[in-house]
DOLO-373806 format. One record per residue (C-alpha): x negated, y, z negated; residue in one letter; residue number from 1. Coordinates in Angstrom, 1 decimal. Each point is the difference from the previous one (the first is absolute). Example, Ala and Ser with C-alpha at 12.3 -4.5 7.8 and 13.67 -1.06 7.14 Angstrom:
2
      X      Y      Z r   k
  -12.3   -4.5   -7.8 a   1
   -1.4    3.4    0.7 s   2
// end
This chain:
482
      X      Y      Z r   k
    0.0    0.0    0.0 x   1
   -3.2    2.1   -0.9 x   2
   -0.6   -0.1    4.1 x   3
    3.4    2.0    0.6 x   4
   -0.2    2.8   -3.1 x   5
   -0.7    3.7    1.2 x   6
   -2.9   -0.1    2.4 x   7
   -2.6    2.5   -1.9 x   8
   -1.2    3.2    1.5 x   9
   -3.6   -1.1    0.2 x  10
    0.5   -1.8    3.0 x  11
   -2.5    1.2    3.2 x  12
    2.0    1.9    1.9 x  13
    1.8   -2.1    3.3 x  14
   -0.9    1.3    3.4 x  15
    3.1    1.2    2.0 x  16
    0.4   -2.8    1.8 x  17
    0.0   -2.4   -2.6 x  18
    2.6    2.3   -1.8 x  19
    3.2   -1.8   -2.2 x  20
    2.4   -2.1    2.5 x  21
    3.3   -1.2   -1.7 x  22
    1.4   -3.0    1.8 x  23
    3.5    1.1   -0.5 x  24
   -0.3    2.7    2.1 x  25
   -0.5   -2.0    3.6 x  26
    3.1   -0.9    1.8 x  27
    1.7    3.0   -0.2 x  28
    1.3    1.6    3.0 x  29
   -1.1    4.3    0.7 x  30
    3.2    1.2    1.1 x  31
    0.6    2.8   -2.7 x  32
   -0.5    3.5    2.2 x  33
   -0.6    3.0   -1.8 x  34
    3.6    1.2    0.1 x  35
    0.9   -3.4   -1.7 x  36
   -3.0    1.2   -2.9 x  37
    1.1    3.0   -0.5 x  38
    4.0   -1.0   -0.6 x  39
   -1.3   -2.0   -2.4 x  40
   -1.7    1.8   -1.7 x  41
    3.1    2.3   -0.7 x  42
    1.8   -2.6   -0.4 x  43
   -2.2   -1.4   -2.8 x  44
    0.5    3.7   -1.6 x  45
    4.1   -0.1    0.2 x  46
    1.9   -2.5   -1.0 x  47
    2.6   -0.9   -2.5 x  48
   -1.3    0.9   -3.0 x  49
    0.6    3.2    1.2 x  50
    3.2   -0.5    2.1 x  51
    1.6   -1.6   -2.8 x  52
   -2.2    0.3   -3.1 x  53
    0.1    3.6    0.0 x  54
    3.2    0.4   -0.8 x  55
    0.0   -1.6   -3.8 x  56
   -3.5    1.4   -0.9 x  57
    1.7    3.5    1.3 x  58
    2.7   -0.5   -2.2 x  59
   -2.1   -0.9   -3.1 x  60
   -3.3    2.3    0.3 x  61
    1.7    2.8    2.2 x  62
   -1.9    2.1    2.5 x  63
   -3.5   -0.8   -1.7 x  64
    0.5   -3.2    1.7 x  65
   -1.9    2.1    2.7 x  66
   -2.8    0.6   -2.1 x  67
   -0.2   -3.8   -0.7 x  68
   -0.3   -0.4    4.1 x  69
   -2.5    2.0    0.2 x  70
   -2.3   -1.5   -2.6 x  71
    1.0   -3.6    1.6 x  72
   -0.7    1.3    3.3 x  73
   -3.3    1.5   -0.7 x  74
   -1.1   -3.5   -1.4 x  75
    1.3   -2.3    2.6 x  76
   -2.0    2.2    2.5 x  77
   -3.6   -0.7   -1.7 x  78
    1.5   -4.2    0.0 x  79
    0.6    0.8    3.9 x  80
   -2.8    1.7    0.7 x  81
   -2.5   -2.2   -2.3 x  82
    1.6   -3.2    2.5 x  83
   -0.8    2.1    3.0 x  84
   -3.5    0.2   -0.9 x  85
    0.1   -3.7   -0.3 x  86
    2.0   -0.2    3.2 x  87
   -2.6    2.0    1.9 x  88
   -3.0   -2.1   -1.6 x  89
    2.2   -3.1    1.0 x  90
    3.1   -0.4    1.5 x  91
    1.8   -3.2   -1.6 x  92
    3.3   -0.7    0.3 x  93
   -0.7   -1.5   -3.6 x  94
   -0.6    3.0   -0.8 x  95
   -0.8    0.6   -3.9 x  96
   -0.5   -3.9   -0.4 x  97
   -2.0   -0.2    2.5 x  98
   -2.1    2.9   -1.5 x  99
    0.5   -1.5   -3.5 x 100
   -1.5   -3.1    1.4 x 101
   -2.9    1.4    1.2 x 102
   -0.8    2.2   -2.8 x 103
    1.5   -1.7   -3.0 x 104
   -0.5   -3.3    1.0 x 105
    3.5   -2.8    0.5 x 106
    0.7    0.9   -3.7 x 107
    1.1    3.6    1.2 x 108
    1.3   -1.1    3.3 x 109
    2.2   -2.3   -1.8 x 110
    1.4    2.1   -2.4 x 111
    0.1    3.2    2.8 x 112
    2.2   -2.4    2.0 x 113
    2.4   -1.3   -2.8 x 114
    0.8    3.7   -1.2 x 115
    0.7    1.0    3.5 x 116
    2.5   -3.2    0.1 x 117
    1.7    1.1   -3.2 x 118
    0.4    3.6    1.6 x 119
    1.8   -0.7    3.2 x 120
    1.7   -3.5   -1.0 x 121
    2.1    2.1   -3.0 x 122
    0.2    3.1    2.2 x 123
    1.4   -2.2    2.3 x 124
    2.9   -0.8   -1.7 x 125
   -0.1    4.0   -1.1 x 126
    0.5    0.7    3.5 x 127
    2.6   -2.6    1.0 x 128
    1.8    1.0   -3.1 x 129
    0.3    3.5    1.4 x 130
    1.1   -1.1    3.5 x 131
    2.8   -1.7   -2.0 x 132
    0.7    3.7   -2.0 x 133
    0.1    1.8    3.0 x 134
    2.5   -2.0    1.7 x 135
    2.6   -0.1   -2.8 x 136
    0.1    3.6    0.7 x 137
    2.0   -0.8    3.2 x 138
    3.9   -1.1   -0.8 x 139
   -0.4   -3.1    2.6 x 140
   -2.9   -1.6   -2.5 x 141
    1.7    0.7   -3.3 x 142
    1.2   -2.8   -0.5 x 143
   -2.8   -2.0    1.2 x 144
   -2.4   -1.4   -2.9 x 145
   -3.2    1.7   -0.8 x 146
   -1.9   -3.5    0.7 x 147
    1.8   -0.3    3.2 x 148
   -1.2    3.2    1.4 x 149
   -3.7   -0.6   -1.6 x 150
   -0.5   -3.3    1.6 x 151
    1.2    1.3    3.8 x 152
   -2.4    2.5   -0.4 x 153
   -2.6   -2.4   -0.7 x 154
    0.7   -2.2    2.3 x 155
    0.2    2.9    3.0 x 156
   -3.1    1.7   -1.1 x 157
   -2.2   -4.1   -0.3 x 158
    0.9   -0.6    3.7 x 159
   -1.0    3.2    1.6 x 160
   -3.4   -0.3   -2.2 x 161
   -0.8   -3.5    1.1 x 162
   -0.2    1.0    4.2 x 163
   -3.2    1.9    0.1 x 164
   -1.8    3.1   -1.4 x 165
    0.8    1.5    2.8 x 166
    3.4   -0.2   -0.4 x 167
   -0.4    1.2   -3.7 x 168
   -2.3    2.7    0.8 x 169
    2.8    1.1    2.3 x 170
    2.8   -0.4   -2.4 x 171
   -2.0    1.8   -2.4 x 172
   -0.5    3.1    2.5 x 173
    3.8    0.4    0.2 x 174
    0.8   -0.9   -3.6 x 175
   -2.6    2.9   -0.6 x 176
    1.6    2.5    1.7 x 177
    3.0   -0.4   -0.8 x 178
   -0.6    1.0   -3.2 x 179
   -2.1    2.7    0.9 x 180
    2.5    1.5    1.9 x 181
    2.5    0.0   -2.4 x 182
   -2.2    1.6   -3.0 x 183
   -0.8    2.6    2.5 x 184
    3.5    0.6    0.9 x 185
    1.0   -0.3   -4.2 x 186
   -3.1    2.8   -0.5 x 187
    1.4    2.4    2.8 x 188
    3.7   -0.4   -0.8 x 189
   -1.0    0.4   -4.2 x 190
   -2.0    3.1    1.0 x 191
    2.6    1.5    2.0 x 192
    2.8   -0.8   -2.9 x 193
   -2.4    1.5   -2.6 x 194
   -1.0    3.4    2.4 x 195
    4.2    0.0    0.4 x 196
    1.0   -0.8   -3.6 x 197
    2.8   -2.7    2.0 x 198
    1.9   -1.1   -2.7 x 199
   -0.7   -4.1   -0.5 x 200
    2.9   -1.6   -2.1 x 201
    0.8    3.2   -1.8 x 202
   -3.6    1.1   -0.6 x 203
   -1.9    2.6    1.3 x 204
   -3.4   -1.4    0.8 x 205
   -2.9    2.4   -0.9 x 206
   -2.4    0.1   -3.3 x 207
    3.2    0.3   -2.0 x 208
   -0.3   -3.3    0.6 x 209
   -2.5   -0.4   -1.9 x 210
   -0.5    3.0   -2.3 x 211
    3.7   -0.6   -1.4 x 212
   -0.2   -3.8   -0.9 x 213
   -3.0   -0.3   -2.3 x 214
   -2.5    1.1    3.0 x 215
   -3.1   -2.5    1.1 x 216
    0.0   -1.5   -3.8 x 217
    4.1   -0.5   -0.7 x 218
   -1.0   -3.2   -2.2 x 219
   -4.2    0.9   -1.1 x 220
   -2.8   -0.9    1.6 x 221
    0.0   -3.4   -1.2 x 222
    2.7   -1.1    2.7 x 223
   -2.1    0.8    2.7 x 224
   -2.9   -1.8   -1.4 x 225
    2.0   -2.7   -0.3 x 226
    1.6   -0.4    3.5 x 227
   -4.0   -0.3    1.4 x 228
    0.5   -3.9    0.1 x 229
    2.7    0.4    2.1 x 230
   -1.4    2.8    2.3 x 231
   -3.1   -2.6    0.9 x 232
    2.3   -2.0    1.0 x 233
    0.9    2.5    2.6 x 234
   -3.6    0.1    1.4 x 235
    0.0   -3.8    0.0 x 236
   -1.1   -1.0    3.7 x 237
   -2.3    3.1    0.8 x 238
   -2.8   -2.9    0.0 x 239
    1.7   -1.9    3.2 x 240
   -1.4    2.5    2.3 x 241
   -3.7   -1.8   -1.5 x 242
    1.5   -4.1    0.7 x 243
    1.2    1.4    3.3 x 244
   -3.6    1.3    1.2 x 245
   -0.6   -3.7    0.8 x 246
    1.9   -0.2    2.9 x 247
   -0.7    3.0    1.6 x 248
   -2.6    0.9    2.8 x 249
   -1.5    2.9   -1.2 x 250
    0.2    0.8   -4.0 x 251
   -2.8    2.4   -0.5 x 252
    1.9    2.1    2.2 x 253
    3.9   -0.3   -1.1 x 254
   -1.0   -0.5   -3.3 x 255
   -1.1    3.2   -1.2 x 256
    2.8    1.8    1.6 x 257
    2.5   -2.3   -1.6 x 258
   -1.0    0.0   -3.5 x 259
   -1.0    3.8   -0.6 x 260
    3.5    1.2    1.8 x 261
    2.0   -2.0   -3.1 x 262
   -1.6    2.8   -2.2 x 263
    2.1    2.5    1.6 x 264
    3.1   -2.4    0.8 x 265
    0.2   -0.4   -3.9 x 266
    0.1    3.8   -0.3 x 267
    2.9    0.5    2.2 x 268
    1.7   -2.9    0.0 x 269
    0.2   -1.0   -4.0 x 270
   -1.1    3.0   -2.1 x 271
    2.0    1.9    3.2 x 272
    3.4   -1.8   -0.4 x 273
   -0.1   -0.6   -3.4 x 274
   -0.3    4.2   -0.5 x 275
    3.2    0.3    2.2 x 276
    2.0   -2.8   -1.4 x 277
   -0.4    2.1   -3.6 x 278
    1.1    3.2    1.4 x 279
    2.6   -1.4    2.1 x 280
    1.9   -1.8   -2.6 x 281
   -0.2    0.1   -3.9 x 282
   -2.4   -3.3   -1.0 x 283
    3.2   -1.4   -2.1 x 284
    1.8   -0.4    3.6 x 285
   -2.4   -2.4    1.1 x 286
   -0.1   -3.6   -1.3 x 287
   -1.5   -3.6    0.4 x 288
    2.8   -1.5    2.0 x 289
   -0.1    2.1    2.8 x 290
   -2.9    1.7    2.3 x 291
   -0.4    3.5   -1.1 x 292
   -0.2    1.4    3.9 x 293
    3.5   -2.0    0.4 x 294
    1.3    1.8   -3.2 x 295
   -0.9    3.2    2.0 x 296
    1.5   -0.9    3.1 x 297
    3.2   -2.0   -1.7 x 298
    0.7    3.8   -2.2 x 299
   -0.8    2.2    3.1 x 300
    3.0   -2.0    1.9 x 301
   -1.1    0.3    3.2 x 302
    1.5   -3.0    1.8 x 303
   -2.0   -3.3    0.2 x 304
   -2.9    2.0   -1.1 x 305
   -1.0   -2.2   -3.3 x 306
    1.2   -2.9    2.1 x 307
   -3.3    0.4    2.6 x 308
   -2.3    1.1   -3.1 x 309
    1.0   -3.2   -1.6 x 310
   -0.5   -2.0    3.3 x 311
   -3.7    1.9   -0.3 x 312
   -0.3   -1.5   -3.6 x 313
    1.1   -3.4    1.2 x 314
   -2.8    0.2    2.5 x 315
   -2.9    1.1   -2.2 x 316
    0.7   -3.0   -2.3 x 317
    0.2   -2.4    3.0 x 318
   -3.2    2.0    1.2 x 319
   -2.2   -0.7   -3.4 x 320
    1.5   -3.7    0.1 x 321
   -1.0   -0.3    3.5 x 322
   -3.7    1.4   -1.3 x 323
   -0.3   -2.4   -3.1 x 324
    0.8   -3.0    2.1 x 325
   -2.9    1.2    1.9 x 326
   -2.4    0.8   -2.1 x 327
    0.2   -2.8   -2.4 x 328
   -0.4   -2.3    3.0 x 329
   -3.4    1.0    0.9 x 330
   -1.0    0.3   -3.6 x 331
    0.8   -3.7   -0.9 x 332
   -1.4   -0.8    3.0 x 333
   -3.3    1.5   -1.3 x 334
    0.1   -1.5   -3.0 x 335
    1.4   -3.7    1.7 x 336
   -3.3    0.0    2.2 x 337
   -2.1   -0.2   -3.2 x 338
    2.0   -2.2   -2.0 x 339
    1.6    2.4   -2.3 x 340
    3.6   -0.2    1.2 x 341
    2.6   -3.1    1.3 x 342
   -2.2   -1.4    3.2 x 343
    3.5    0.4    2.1 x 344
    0.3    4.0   -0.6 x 345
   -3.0    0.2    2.6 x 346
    1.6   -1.9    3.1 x 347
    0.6    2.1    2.1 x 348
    2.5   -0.4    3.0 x 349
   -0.2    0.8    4.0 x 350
    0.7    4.1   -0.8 x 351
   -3.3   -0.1   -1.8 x 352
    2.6    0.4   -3.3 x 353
   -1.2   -1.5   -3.1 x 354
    3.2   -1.5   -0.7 x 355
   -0.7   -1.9   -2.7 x 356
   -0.4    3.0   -2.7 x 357
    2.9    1.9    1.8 x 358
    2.2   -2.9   -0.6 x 359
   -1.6   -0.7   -3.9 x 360
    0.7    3.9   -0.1 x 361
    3.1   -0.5    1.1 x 362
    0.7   -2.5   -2.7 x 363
    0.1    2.1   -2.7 x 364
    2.6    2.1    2.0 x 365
    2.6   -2.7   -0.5 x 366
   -0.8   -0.4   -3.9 x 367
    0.6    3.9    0.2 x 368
    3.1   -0.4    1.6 x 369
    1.0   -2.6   -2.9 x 370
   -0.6    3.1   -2.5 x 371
    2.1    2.2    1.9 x 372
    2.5   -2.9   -0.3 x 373
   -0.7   -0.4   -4.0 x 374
   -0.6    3.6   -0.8 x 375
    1.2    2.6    2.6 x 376
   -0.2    2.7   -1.9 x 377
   -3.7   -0.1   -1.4 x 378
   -1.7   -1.7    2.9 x 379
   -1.6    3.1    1.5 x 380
   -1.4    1.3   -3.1 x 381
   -1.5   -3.2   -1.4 x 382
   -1.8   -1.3    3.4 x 383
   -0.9    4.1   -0.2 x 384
   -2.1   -0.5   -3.1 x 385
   -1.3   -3.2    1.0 x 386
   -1.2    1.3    3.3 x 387
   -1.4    3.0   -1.4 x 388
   -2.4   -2.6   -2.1 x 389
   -1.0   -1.3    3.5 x 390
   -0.4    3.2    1.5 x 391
   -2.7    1.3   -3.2 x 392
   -2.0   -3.3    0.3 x 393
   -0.5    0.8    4.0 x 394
   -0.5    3.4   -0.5 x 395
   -2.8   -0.9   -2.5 x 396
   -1.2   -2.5    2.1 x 397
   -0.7    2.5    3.0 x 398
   -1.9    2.7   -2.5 x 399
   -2.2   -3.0   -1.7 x 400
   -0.9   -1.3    3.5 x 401
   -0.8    3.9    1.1 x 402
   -2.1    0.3   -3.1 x 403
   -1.9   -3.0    0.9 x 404
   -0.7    0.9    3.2 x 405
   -0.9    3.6   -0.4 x 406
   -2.6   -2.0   -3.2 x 407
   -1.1   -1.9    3.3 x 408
   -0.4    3.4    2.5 x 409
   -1.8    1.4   -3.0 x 410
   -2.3   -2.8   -0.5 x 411
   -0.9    0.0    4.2 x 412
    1.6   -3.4    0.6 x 413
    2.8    1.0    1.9 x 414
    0.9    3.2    2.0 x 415
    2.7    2.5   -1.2 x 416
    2.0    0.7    3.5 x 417
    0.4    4.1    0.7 x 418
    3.8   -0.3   -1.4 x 419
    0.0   -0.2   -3.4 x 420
    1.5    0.4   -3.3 x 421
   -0.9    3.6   -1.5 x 422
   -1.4    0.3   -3.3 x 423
   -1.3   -3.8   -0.5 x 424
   -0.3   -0.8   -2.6 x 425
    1.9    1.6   -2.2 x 426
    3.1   -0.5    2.4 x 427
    0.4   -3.6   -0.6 x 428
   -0.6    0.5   -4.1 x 429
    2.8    2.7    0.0 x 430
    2.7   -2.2    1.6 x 431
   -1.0   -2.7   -1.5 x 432
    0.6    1.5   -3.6 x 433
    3.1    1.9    1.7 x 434
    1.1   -3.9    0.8 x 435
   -0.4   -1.1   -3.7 x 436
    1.8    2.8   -0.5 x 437
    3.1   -1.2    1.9 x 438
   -0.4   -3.0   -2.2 x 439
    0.5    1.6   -3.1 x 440
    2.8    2.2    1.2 x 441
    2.1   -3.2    0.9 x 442
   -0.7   -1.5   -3.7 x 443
    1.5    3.3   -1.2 x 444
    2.9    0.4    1.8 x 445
    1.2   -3.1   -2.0 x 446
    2.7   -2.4    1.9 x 447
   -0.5   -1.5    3.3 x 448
   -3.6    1.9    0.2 x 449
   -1.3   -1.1   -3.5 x 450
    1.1   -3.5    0.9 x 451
   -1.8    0.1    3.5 x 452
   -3.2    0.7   -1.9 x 453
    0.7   -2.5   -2.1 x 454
   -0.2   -2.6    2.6 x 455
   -3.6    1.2    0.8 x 456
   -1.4   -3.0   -2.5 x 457
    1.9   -1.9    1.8 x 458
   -1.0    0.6    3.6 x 459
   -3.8    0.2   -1.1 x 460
    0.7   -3.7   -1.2 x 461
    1.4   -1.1    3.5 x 462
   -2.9    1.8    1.7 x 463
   -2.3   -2.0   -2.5 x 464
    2.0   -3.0    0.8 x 465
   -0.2    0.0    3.2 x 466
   -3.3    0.4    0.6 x 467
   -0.9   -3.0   -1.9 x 468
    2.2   -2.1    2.5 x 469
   -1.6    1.6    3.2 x 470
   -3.5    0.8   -0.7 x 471
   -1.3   -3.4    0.7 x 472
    2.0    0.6    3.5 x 473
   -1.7    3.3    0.2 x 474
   -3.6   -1.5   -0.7 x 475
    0.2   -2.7    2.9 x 476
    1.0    2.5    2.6 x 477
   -2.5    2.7   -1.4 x 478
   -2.4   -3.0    0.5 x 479
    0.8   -1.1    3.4 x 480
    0.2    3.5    0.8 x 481
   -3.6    0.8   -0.8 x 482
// end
């Protein structure tokens, strides 16, 4: 086991052409363009945590919520940007694993991989769980159960994933836009309702808005410290623009362009609409159950208006389902090449489609459907929480790998590509403690947080676990490898 701990930093440094090749990156098909990058990369930065979580956390921590963006949004951009460094040294459609392998040793690929899987299989059923919200709010699926809706969209969503990456990158690009269009259309028309004081619902948009219901604070500070679990979860697949880099042609240039334009998509888009969604409305009109730009629409009562914003919603969570099918797929398939995950989630079928870990994916989509069946109601928020675990163990992940490797560039055994992230080292330590941070925020919010944490012993004991039953795997391949 000794053979695959973290390889030291003493090591002579590799020529270039002997430089780290990961197995589970050949097979894969180059057909991503840099339109198809670029969607999803703004794709990665909206998605349902803010189509549909923002509405709760509005109502509970008012229009600081913004503030809470912003400080999520300025961290997910050094996570982004420390991957695109990576990316630009290596592109890997294993991306972090792949890097954790080669700087951490199997240990770190390992757990990388299995954090990743607990990210996207629970925001999985997070997302299907939203389809299933947004479609009760039409009178024709009212009566249908929750579950029922839930599984269709799974099932719709697994079949279009399975052709080719092509045809996701493709679905992506539309998905993308889609709901770009519609926040630029909900920024213009929100502008043009607060310029005109148009009266929403009986209120008159405008800082009254906010000045004459408790202003940014209504509830204290401690609200919108407490809603920052949440809000990560809104920044949850700003990483699959990195996995994706794998199957393009030409990542040093797309790449850079991709990842530093989410800076200023997180600007306008979150901190942006969440600004407007406080001055439209009081925060005490907006709730859980609904999407806040549908309350908007729904109390402005123009005709079918909050009917297309919710068709928008319902798209964005198809859209990040579509992405986690993806994703996960090339990461297990990473990890399957090694030994470290099921030997089936890296077959891969005649669409150069690792099929295997979409389908394992997949998987934990139909036990999410059976909790929408058990426990309508609190589905969302608990695979929230759960997710959120997943999303802090990547993100950690990323900035341990970027620290080794800058320790590497530093040393002269590898070379630090002309992108990179600004203010190494200290960036990595500061969201790194920012990250613990997160941590101790859930434990104090108490409930369905506190109890998330709580499983942390848990899943440490699983990863522990685990690796037991797969290292000797892990060690025979390593072996035949080298």
């Amino acid at each position: 086991m000794s053979d695959l701990s973290d390889r030291t930093l003493t090591e002579a440094p590799a020529p270039a052409s002997s430089r780290h090749v990961d197995a589970g990156d050949e097979g894969y098909s180059k057909d991503l363009k840099s339109r198809h990058i670029n969607m999803i990369a703004i794709g990665g930065a909206i998605g349902t945590g803010l189509f549909l979580g923002a509405g709760g956390r509005l109502a509970g921590a008012g229009p600081s919520l913004a503030i809470a963006y912003a400080v999520c949004g300025v961290f997910a951009f050094f996570v982004v940007r420390a991957l695109g460094e990576l990316v630009l040294y290596r592109p890997s459609s294993g991306a972090f694993v792949s890097y954790a392998r080669e700087f951490m040793g199997e240990k770190g690929a390992y757990t990388a991989g299995w954090l990743y899987f607990l990210n996207w299989s629970t925001t999985t059923v997070a997302d299907i769980t939203a389809a299933a919200t947004y479609a009760h709010f039409w009178s024709m699926f009212t009566d249908v159960p929750q579950w029922v809706l839930a599984f269709i969209a799974l099932a719709v969503v697994l079949t279009a994933n399975l052709i080719s990456v092509k045809y996701f990158g493709e679905m992506e690009f539309w998905f993308s836009l889609v709901k770009v269009a519609a926040l630029v259309i909900f920024l213009i028309v929100g502008i043009w309702l607060v310029a005109t004081s148009h009266e929403i619902g009986g209120h008159t948009p405008g800082l009254a808005s906010i000045t004459d219901n408790g202003g940014i604070f209504p509830s204290g500070v401690l609200p919108m410290l407490l809603v920052i679990q949440g809000v990560v979860f809104a920044y949850a697949s700003v990483e699959l623009c990195g996995v994706a880099a794998g199957e393009t042609e030409n990542p040093e240039k797309i790449m850079p362009k991709a990842i530093n334009s989410i800076m200023w998509r997180v600007g306008l888009f979150y901190v942006g609409s969440v600004v407007l969604l406080a001055l439209l409305l009081p925060y005490t009109e907006y709730s859980s159950d609904q999407s806040p730009f549908v309350t908007v629409f729904d109390k402005l009562g123009v005709p079918g208006a909050a009917g297309v914003m919710n068709l928008v919603v319902l798209t964005a969570a198809l859209s990040s389902l579509n992405s986690g099918l993806y994703s996960t797929g090339r990461i297990l398939r990473s990890m399957a090449v090694s030994g470290s995950a099921p030997k089936f989630t890296g077959l891969m079928n005649k669409g150069k489609v690792p099929y295997g870990g979409v389908l394992f994916t997949a998987a934990f989509g139909v036990a999410g459907v059976g909790l929408n069946a058990w426990m309508p109601g609190e589905a969302f928020e608990i695979v929230l929480n759960l997710a959120s675990i997943g999303i802090l163990g990547t993100w950690a992940m990323v900035m341990i790998c970027s620290l080794f490797f800058w320790h590497r560039a530093k040393n002269g055994l590898v070379e630090r590509p002309s992108y990179r992230l600004p203010w190494a080292p200290y960036t990595q330590i500061v969201t790194l403690v920012f990250l613990v941070t997160v941590l101790v925020l859930m434990w104090s919010d108490g409930g369905v947080g506190r109890t998330t944490v709580m499983f942390l012993p848990a899943i440490a004991a699983a990863l522990v676990g685990g690796w037991f039953l797969v290292r000797g795997r892990v060690a025979e391949i390593a072996a035949s490898r080298d």
